[in-house]
C-alpha positions in Angstrom: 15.7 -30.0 -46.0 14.0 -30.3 -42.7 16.6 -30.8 -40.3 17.7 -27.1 -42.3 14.4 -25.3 -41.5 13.8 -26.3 -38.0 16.7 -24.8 -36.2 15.7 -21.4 -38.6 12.5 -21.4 -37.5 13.4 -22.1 -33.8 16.3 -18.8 -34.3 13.2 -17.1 -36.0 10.5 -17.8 -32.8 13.3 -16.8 -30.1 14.1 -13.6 -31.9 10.0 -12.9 -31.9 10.1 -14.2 -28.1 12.8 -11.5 -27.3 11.3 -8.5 -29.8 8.1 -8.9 -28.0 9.4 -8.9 -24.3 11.4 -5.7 -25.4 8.4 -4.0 -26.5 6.2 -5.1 -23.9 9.2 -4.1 -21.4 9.1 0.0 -23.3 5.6 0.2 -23.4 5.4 -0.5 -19.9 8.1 2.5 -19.1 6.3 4.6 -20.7 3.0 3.7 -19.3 4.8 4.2 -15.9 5.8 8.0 -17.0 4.0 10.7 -15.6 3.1 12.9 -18.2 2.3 16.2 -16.6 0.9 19.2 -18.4 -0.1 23.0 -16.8 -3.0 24.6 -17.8 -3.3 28.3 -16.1 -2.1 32.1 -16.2 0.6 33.3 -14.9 0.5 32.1 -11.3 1.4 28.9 -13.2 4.2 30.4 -16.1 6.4 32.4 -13.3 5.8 35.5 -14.7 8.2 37.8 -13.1 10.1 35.4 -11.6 11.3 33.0 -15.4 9.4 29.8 -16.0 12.1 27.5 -14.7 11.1 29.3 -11.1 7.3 28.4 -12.1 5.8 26.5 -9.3 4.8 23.4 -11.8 8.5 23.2 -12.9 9.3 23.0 -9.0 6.6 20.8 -8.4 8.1 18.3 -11.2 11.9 18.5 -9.7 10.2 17.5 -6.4 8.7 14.4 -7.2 11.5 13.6 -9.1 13.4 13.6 -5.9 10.4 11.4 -4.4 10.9 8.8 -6.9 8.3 9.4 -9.3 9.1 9.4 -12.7 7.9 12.4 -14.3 7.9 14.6 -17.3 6.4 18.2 -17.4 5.4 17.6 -20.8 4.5 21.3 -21.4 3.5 23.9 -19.3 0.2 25.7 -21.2 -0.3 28.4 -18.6 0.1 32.1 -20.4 -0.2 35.3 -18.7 -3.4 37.6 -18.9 -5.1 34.5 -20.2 -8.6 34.3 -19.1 -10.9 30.7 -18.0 -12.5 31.4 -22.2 -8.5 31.9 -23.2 -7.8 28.5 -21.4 -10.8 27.5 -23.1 -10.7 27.9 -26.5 -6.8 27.4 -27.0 -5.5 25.8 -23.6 -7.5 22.5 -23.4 -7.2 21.5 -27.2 -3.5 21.6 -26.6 -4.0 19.6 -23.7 -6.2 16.9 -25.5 -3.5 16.7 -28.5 -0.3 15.7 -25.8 -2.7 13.5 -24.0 -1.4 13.6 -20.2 -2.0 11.4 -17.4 -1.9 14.3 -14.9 -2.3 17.7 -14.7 -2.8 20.9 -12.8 -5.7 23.7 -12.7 -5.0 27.2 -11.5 -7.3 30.0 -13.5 -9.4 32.7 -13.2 -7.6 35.6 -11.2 -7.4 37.6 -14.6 -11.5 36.8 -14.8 -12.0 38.1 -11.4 -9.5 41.1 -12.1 -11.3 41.8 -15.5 -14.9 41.8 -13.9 -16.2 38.7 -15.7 -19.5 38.0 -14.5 -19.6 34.9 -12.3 -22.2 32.8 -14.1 -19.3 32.9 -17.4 -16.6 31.9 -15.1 -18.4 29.5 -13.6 -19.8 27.7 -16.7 -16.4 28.2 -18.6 -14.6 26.2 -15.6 -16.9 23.4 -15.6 -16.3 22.8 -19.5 -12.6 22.8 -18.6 -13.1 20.6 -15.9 -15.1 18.1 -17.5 -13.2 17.9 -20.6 -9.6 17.8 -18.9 -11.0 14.6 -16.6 -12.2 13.1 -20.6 -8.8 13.1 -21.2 -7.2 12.4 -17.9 -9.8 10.1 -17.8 -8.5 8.8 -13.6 -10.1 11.8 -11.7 -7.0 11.3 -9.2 -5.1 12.4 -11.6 -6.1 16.4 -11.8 -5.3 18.7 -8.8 -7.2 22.2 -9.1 -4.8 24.9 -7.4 -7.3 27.8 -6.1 -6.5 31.7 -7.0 -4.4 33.8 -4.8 -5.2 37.2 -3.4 -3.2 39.5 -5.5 -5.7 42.6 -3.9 -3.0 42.0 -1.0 -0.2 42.7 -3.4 2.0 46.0 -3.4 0.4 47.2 -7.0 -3.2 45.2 -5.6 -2.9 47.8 -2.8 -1.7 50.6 -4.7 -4.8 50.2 -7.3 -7.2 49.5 -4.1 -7.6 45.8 -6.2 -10.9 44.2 -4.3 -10.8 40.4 -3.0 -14.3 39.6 -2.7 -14.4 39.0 -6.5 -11.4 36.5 -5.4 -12.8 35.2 -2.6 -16.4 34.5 -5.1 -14.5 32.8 -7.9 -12.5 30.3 -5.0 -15.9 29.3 -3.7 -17.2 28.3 -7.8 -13.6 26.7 -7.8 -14.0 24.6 -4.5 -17.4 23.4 -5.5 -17.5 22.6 -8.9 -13.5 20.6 -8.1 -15.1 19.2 -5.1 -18.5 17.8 -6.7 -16.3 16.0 -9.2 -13.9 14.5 -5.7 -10.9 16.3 -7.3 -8.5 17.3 -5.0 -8.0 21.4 -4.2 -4.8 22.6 -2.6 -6.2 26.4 -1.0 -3.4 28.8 -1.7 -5.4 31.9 -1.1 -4.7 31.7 3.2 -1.1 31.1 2.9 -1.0 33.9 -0.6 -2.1 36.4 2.2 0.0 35.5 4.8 3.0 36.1 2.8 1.9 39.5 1.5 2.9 40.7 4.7 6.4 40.3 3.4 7.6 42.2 0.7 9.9 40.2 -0.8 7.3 37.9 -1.4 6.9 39.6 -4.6 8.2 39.7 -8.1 10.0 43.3 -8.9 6.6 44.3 -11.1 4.8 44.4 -7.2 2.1 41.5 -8.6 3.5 38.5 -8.8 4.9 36.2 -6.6 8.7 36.1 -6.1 10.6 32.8 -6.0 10.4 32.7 -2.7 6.6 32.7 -2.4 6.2 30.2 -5.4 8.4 27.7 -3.5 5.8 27.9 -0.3 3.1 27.8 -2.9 5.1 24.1 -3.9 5.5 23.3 -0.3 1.7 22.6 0.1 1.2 21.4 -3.5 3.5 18.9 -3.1 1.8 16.5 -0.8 -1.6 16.7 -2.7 0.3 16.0 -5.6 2.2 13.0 -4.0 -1.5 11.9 -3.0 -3.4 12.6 -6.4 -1.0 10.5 -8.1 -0.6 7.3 -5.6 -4.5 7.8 -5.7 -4.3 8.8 -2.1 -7.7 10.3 0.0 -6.2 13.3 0.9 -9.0 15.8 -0.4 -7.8 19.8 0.6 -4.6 21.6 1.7 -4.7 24.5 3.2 
């Protein structure tokens, strides 16, 4: 009966051995996959352009073609939606799908609405704080500044101000840099390209493909950085 058993149980144990290397093998993978997730308006959803022009979407094709393994899990980012919107529905969708990296860009509709700055600003620290509870690495969110749409055709039309802009960047910059999270600056290059009209999206507001994929070009580094947990701090 013994000499029955023993080469079962020896079958048994190197079927376990082999189950348990596969497993450990996937669950490595996986924990290898970056899973990125967008929270934002719609400087982040390519509004006016589609959403597979986004800048997050190009953002994800290009590390791809680094060599990174990446997912864009879901991108959050919905137009008009304010830093309470992102707030109140944005981050609890973020916490559920439980990233490893992810991207800021809010509050050009709060500046473009008139929200007072002491709201903003305490409504992007709670996002801040709770989106590095889940990221948990602090390397592994980048905060994307707002661009100057008061330089757009319809900005300039309307007479749109920059100085709120310019007031919500700084709260941006500060509150990103107390908590050493890296800021790509995309408000210099946004008003560079204003001077070119086909910068813009045919509703005169948003970007056009062509400006997203400059907005990418400077993302991309800092990204590249934030995720090999590199020192590189602002782009500009």
């Amino acid at each position: 009966m013994k000499k029955i058993w023993l080469p079962l149980i020896a079958v048994f144990l190197l079927f376990s051995s082999v189950m348990i290397l596969k497993n450990k093998s996937r669950n490595s993978s996986q924990s290898h996959t970056i899973r990125y997730v967008v929270i934002g308006d719609s400087y982040s959803n390519g509004e006016g352009t589609g959403t597979g022009s986004a800048w997050p979407v190009l953002l994800a094709d290009h590390l791809r073609d680094e060599g990174i393994d990446i997912e864009l899990v879901k991108n959050l980012a919905q137009s008009g939606w304010t830093s309470e919107d992102a707030l109140r529905a944005q981050i609890p969708a973020l916490e559920k799908l439980q990233p490893n990296f992810a991207t800021l860009l809010i509050g050009a509709n709060d500046a473009f609405r008139g929200i007072p700055t002491e709201t903003f600003q305490k409504n992007f620290i709670s996002i801040l704080d709770r989106m590095l509870m889940v990221l948990k690495n602090k390397n592994r969110l980048l905060v994307v500044t707002i661009p100057d749409y008061s330089l757009s055709p319809e900005g300039k039309i309307y007479g749109l101000p920059s100085t709120p802009i310019s007031t919500f960047n700084d709260i941006i910059k500060n509150e990103a840099q107390k908590r050493e999270l890296m800021v790509v600056d995309i408000f210099p290059l946004s008003r560079t390209l204003a001077l070119d009209p086909k910068m813009f999206a045919d509703d005169g507001l948003h970007p056009s493909v062509e400006q997203l994929i400059e907005w990418e070009k400077i993302v991309a580094p800092v990204a590249l950085s934030v995720i090999n947990h590199g020192m590189v701090k602002s782009a500009k």
